[in-house]
C-alpha positions as CSV (number, residue, x, y, z in Angstrom):
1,X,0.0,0.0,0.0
2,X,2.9,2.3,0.5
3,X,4.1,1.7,-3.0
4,X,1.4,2.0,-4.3
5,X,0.2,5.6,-2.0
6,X,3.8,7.1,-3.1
7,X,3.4,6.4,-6.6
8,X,0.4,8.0,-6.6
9,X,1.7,10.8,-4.7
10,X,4.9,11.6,-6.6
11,X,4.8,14.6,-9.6
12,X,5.5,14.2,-12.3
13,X,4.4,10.7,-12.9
14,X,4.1,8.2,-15.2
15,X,1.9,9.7,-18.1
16,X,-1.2,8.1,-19.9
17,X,-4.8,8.1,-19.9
18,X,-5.0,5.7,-17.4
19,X,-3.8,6.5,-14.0
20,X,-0.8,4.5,-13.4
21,X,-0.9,2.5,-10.3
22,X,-5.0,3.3,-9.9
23,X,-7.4,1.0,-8.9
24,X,-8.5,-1.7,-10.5
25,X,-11.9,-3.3,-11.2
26,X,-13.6,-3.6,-8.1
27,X,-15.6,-6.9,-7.4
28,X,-19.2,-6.7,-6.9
29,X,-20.6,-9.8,-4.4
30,X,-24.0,-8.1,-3.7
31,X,-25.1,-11.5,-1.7
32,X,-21.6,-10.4,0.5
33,X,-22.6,-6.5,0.9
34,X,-26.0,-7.6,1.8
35,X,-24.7,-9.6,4.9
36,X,-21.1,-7.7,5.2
37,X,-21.9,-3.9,4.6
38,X,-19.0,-3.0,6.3
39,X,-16.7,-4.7,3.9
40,X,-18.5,-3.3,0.8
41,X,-18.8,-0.3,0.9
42,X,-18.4,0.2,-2.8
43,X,-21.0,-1.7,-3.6
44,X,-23.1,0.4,-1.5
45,X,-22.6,3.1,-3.0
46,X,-22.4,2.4,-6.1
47,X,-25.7,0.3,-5.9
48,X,-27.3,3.9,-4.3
49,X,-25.9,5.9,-7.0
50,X,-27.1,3.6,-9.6
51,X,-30.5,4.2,-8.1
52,X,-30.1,8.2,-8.6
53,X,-28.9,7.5,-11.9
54,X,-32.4,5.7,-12.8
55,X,-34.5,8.4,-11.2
56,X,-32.9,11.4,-13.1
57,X,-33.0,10.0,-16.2
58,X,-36.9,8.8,-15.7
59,X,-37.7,12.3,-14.6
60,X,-35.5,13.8,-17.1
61,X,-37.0,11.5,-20.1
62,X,-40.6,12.5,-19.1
63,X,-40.2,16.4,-19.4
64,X,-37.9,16.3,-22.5
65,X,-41.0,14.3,-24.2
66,X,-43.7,17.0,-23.2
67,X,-41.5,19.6,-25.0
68,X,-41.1,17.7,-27.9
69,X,-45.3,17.0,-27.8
70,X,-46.0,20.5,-27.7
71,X,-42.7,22.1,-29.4
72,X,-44.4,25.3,-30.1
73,X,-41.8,27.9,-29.5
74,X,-38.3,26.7,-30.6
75,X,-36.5,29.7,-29.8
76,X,-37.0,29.4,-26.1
77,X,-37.3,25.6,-26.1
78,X,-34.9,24.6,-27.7
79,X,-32.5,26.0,-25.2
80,X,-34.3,23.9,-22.6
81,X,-34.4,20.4,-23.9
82,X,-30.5,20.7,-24.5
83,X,-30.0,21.4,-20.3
84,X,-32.4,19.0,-19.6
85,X,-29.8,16.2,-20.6
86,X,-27.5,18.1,-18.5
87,X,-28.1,16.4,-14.8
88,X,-28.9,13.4,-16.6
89,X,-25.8,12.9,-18.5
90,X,-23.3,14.3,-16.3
91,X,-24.5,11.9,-13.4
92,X,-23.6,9.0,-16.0
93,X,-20.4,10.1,-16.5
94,X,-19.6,10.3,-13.1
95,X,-21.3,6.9,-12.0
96,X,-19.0,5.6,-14.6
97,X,-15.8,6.9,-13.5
98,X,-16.9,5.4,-9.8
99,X,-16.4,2.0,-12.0
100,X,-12.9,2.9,-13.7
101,X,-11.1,5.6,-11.4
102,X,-7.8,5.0,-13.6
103,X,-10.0,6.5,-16.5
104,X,-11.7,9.3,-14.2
105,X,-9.5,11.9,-16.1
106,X,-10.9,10.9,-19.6
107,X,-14.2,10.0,-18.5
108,X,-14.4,13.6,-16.7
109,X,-13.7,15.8,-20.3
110,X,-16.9,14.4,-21.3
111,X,-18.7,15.7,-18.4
112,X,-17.4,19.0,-18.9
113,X,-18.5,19.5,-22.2
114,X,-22.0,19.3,-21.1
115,X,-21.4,21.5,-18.1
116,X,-20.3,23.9,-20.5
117,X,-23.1,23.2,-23.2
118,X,-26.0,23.5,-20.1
119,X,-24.4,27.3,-19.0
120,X,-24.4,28.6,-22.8
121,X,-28.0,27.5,-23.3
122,X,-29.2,28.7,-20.1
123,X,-27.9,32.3,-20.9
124,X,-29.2,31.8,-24.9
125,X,-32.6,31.2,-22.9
126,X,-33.0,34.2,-21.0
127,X,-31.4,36.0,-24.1
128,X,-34.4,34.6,-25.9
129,X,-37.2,35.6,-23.3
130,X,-35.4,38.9,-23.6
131,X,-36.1,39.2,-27.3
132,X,-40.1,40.9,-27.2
133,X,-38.3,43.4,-24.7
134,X,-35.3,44.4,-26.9
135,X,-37.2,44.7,-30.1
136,X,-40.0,46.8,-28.0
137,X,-37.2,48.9,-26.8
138,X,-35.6,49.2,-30.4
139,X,-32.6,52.0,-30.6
140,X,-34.1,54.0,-27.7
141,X,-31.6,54.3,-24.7
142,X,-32.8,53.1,-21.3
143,X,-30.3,54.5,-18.3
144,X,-30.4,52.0,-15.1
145,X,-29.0,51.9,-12.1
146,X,-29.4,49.3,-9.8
147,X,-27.7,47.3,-6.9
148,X,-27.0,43.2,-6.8
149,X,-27.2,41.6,-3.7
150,X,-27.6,45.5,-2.0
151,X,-23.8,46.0,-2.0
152,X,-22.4,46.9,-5.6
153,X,-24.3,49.5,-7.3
154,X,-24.4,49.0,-11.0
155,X,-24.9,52.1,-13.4
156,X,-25.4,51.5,-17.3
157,X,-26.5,54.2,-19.9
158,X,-28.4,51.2,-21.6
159,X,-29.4,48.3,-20.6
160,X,-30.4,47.0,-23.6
161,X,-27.4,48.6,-25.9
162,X,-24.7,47.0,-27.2
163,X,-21.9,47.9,-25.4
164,X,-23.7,46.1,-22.2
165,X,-25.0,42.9,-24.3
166,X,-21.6,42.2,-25.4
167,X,-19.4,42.4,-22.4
168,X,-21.9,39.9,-20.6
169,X,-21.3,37.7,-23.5
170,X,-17.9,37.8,-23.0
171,X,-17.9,37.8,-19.4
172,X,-20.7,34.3,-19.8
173,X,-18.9,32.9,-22.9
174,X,-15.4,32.5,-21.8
175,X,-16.5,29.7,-18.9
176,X,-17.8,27.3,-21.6
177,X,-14.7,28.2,-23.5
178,X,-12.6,28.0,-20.8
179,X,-14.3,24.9,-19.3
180,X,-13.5,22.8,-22.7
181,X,-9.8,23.7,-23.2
182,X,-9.3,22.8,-19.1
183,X,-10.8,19.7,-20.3
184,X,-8.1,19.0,-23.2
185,X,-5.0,20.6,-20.5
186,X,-6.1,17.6,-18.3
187,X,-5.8,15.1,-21.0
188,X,-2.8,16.2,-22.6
189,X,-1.1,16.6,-18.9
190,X,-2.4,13.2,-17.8
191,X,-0.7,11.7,-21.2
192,X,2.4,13.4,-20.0
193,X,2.6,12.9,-16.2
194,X,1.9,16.4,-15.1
195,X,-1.5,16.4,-14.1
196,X,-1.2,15.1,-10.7
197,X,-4.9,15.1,-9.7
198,X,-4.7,13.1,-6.2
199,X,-3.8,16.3,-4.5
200,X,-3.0,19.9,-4.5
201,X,1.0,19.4,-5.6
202,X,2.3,22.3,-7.6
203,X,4.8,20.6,-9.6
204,X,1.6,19.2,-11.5
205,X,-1.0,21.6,-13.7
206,X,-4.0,20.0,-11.7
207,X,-3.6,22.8,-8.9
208,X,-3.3,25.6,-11.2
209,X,-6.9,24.4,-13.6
210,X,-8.4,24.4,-10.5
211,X,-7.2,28.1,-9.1
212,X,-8.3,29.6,-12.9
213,X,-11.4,27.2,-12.9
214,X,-12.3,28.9,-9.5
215,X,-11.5,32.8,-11.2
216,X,-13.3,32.0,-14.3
217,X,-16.5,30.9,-11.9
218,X,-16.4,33.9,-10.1
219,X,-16.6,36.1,-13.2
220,X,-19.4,34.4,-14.8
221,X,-21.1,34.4,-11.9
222,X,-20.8,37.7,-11.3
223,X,-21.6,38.4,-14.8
224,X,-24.9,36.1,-14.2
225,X,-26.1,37.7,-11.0
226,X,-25.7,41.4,-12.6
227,X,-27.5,40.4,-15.5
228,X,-30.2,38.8,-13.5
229,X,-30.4,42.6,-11.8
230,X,-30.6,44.6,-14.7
231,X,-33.1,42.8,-16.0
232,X,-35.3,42.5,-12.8
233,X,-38.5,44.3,-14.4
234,X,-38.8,42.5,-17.2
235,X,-38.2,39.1,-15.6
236,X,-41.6,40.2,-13.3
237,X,-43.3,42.0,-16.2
238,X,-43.2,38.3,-18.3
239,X,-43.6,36.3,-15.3
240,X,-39.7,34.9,-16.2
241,X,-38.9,32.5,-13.7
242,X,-34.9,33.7,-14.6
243,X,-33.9,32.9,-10.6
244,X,-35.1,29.7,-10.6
245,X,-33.0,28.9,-13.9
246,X,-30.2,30.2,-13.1
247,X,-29.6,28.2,-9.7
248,X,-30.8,24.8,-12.0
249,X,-27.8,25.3,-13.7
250,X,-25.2,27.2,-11.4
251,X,-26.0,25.6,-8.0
252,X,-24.7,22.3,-9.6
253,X,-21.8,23.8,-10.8
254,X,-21.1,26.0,-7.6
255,X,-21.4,22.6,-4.9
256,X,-19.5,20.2,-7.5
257,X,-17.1,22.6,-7.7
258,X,-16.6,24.0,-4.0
259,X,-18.1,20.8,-2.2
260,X,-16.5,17.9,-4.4
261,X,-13.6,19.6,-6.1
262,X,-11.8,21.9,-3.8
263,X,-13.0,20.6,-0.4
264,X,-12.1,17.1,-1.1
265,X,-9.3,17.2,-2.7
266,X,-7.9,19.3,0.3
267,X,-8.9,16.6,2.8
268,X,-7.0,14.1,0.7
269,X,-4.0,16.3,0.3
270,X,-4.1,17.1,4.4
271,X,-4.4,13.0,4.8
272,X,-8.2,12.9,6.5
273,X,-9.6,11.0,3.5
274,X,-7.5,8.0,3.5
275,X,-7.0,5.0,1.6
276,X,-7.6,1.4,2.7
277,X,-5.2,-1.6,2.5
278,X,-7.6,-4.2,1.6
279,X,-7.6,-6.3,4.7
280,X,-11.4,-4.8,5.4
281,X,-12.5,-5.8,2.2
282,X,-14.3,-8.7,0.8
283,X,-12.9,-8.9,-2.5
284,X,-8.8,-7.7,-0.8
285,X,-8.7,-4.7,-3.1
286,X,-6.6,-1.7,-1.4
287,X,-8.2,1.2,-2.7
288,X,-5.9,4.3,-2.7
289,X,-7.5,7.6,-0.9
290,X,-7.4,9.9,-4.4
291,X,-9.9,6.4,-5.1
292,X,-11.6,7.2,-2.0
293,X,-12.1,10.5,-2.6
294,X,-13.3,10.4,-6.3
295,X,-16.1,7.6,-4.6
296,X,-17.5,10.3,-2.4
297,X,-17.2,12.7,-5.5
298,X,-19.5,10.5,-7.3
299,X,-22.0,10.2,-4.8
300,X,-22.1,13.9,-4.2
301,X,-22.5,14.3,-8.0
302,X,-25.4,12.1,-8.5
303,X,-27.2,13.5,-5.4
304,X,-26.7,16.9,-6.8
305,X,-28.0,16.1,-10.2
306,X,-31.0,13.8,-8.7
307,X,-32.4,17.1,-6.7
308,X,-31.9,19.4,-9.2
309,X,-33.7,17.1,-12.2
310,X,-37.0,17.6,-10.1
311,X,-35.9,21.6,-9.7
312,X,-35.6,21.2,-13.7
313,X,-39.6,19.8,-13.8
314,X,-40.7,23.5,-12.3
315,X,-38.2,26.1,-14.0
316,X,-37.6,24.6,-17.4
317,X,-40.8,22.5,-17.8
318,X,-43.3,23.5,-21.1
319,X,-46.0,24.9,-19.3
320,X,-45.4,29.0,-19.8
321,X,-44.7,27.9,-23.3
322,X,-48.0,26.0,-23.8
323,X,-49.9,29.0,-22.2
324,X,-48.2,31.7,-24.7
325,X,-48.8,29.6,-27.0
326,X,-52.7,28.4,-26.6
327,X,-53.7,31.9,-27.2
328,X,-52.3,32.4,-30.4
329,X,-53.9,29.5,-31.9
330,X,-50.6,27.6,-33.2
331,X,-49.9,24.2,-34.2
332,X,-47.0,22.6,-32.1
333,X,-44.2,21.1,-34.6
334,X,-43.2,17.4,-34.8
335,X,-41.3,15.2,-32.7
336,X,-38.8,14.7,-35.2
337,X,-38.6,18.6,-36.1
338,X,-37.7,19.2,-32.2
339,X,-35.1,16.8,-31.8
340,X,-33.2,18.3,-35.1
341,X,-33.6,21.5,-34.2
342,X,-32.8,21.1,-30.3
343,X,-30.2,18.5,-30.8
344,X,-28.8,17.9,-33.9
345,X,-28.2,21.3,-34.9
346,X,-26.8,22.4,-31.3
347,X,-22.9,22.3,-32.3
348,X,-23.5,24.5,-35.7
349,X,-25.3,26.9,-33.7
350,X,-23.1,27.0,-30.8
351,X,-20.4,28.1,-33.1
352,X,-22.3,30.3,-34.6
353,X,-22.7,32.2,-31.6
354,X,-19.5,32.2,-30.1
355,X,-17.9,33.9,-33.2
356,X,-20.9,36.0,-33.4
357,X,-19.5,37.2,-29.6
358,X,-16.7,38.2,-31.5
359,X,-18.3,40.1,-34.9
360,X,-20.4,41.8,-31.9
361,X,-16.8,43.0,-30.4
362,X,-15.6,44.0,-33.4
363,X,-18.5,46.3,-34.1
364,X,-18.5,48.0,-30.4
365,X,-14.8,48.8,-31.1
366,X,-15.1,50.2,-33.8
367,X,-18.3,52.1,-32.4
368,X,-15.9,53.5,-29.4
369,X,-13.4,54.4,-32.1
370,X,-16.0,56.4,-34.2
371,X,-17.7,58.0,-30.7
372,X,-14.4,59.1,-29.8
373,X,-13.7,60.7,-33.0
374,X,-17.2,62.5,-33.6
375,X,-16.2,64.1,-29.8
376,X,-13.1,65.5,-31.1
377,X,-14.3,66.7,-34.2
378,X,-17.6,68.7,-32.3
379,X,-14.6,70.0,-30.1
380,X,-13.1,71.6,-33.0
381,X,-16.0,73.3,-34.4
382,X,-16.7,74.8,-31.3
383,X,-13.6,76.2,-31.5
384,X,-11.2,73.8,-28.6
385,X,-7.8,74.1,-29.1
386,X,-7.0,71.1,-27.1
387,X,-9.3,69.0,-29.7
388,X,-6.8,67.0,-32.2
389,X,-8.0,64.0,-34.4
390,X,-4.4,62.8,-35.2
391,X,-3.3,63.4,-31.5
392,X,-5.7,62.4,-29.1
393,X,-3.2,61.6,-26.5
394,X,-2.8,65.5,-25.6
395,X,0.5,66.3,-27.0
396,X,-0.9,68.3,-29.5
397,X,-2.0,70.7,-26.6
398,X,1.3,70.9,-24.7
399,X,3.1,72.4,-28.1
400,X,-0.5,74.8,-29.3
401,X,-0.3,76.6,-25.5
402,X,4.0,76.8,-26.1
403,X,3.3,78.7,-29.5
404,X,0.3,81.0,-28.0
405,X,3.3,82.0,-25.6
406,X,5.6,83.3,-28.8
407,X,2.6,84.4,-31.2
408,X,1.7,87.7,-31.9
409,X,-2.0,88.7,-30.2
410,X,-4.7,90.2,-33.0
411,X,-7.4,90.4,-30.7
412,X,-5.3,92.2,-27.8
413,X,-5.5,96.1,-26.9
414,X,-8.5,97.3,-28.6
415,X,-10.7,98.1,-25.7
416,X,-7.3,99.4,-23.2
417,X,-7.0,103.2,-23.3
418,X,-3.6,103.3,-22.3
419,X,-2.5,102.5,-26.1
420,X,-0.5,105.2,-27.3
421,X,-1.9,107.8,-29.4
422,X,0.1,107.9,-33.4
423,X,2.7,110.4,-33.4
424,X,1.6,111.5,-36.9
425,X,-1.3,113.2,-37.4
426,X,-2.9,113.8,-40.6
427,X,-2.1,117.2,-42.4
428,X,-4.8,118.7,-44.5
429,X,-3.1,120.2,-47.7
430,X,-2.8,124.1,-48.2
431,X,-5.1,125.8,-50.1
432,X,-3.2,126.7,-53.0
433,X,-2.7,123.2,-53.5
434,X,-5.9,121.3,-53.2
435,X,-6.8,121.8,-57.3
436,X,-3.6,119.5,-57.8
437,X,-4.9,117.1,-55.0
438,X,-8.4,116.6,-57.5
439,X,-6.7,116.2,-60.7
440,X,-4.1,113.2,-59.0
C-alpha cells in the first residue's frame, strides 16, 4: 500500500490516460454487501448511485417528451431540452468513473463539455425571453441603475445597448470556452505525467486548472447575478422565472465545484480521506484515498444532479410555453422537427454564436473608435484648441499653449486706453494746392 500511496503521490508521474498504479476493477458480491456492509462499501454506493442515476434519467426522459409534444416555441425551447440532458448525462459520467477511477480523467472531459453546453443554453434562454423586450425597446436608450445583492451598485447608460449585451457575453462565454480547453490541458497533462490530480501538488497543472477554474466561476457568476439585476423588471413583467434557472444550472456547478472539487481534494491532500489496505475488504482490493475521494465525488454528483432534475420539472418545464402559446392558436411542430432542431443542430449553432460574440466585439470597437472621434471633431467646431484627431493623447495641446506663448496677439488692446496715441497726425493740404490734390 505504500508503494502504491507514493506512486500515486509523486509529480510528475508516469503519463497516460490511465492512471498508473490506480485501482483496479472492483468486485461486486452483492449477496456479500447484503450480509457484510462493512466490507463493501463500494458496492453500497455504487448500488445507491445507480438508483439516482435511474430516477434522473426517468424524470429527465418525461419532461424532454412533453416539449417535444408541444414544441411550439423553438427559440426558447430549444434552449431547454439541450440542459435537460444536462443532470442526466453528467451523473452518468460520473457513476462511470466510480467503476474505472484510472480513467476518471478521460471520463471527466466528457462531463465537462455538457457542463459547459447546459451554461451557454441557459444564458441563450434568457437572451431569448429577452427578445419581445429588446425589439420593444428598439434604438431607444434606457439608463439604469441598480444594486446586486444591495452592495455593488451597477450604473449603465443602456441596458439594452450593445456595449452592455456584449461584455456579458464575454464575461458568460469564456467559462464554456474556458471549461472545454481545461478539459483538453487535463488530457494532454495526464498523457504526459503532469496532471497530478490526487492532491494539490504544484509541480503538477492539476492545482493551477483548478485556481483559474475557480477565477473563471467567479466572473461568470458575477456576470450572471448582474444580468439577472438589470433585467429584474422584465423578468416580473413576463412572469420569467430567470432565478429559478439560473440556480438549476449554477447551483450544480457551484457545490460540484466547492463541495466535491476543492473541499475534497484538500482533505486528501491534508491526509483525513485516506485510503484502505484491503484487509477490510471482501474482494482484498486496497483502494488508494485519491480512489476514495473520487467515490465520495461520485455520490455527491449524482445526489446533486437527482435534486436538481426535479428543480428542472418547475423552471424549465413547457408549461409557460403551452400558455403563450394556446392563445395564439398555433400548431405545435413534430417530434422529429424538435429533436433536429434542439439536438442535432446544437454544435452549428453554438459556433455560430461564439464567433458571433466576436463580430459583436468588433462592431462595439469600432463604435468606441468612431464615438471618440465624432467628440473630437464637435470639439473643433466649437472652436477647442485642445481637440486633435491625429493626437488624441494630448500632446498636440502641450506644443499649441508653447506657440500661443511666442505668437503675436490680434485680438489684444483694442478696448485698453492706455495704447498710445500715433505720433503722426494727418495734415490737411494748403489751399493753394488742393486743385492738384483733384486732378491726381
Amino acid at each position: 500500500m505504500e508503494a502504491n500511496s507514493t506512486a500515486e503521490e509523486s509529480c510528475p508521474n508516469t503519463g497516460g490516460l490511465r492512471i498508473d498504479g490506480g485501482l483496479d476493477t472492483p468486485g461486486f458480491h452483492f449477496v456479500d454487501a447484503w450480509n457484510h456492509p462493512q466490507q463493501n462499501w463500494h458496492v453500497i454506493g455504487w448500488v445507491v448511485c445507480a438508483l439516482l442515476l435511474l430516477i434522473t434519467w426517468t424524470t429527465a426522459f418525461v419532461v424532454i417528451s412533453r416539449h417535444l409534444k408541444n414544441y411550439y416555441d423553438p427559440n426558447i425551447q430549444r434552449h431547454k431540452l439541450r440542459v435537460l440532458l444536462y443532470p442526466p448525462f453528467y451523473a452518468t459520467l460520473a457513476w462511470l468513473s466510480y467503476l474505472r477511477y484510472d480513467y476518471a480523467t478521460t471520463i471527466t472531459f466528457f462531463a465537462t463539455l455538457f457542463e459547459s453546453f447546459a451554461v451557454f443554453n441557459l444564458y441563450a434562454c434568457l437572451q431569448a425571453y429577452l427578445k419581445p423586450f429588446r425589439d420593444e425597446a428598439g434604438g431607444a436608450k434606457i439608463p439604469l441603475t441598480t444594486k446586486v445583492f444591495s452592495l455593488f451598485t451597477v450604473n449603465l447608460k443602456s441596458k439594452f445597448g450593445l456595449h452592455y449585451r456584449v461584455i456579458t457575453d464575454i464575461l458568460v462565454f469564456q467559462y464554456p470556452l474556458w471549461a472545454i480547453i481545461d478539459a483538453f490541458v487535463s488530457i494532454f497533462t495526464s498523457i504526459k505525467g503532469f496532471y497530478c490530480g490526487s492532491s494539490y501538488n504544484f509541480h503538477g497543472a492539476h492545482v493551477y486548472l483548478v485556481i483559474i477554474n475557480f477565477t473563471s466561476l467567479s466572473i461568470i457568476l458575477s456576470a450572471l447575478f448582474t444580468y439577472l439585476a438589470v433585467f429584474e423588471a422584465e423578468w416580473k413583467k413576463g412572469q420569467i422565472s430567470a432565478h429559478g434557472m439560473f440556480w438549476c444550472v449554477k447551483a450544480p456547478i457551484m457545490i460540484i465545484f466547492y463541495g466535491g472539487d476543492i473541499l475534497l481534494t484538500g482533505l486528501t491532500t491534508a491526509g483525513v480521506i485516506h485510503g484502505t489496505t484491503g484487509e477490510t475488504s471482501s474482494d482484498g482490493i486496497a483502494w488508494p484515498a485519491a480512489a476514495v475521494k473520487n467515490g465520495i465525488y461520485v455520490i455527491i454528483v449524482c445526489v446533486v444532479m437527482c435534486a436538481v432534475t426535479f428543480m428542472m420539472v418547475k423552471y424549465f418545464g413547457p408549461r409557460d410555453n403551452l400558455t403563450n402559446q394556446l392563445e395564439k392558436d398555433v400548431r405545435p411542430l413534430g417530434v422529429w422537427v424538435a429533436i433536429v432542431d434542439a439536438y442535432l443542430g446544437y454544435i452549428p449553432e453554438f459556433l455560430y454564436n461564439v464567433f458571433g460574440c466576436g463580430k459583436d466585439s468588433y462592431q462595439l470597437v469600432r463604435k468606441r473608435v468612431e464615438l471618440r472621434s465624432r467628440k473630437q471633431r464637435e470639439k473643433l467646431v466649437a472652436g477647442d484648441p485642445g481637440a486633435n484627431l491625429l493626437q488624441p493623447d494630448g500632446r498636440h495641446d502641450e506644443e499649441y499653449s508653447m506657440s500661443q506663448q511666442h505668437a503675436p496677439s490680434y485680438n489684444t488692446g483694442y478696448n485698453n486706453t492706455s495704447i498710445p496715441e500715433p505720433s503722426h497726425q494727418y495734415q490737411p493740404p494748403p489751399k493753394g494746392r488742393e486743385s492738384n490734390y483733384r486732378q491726381v
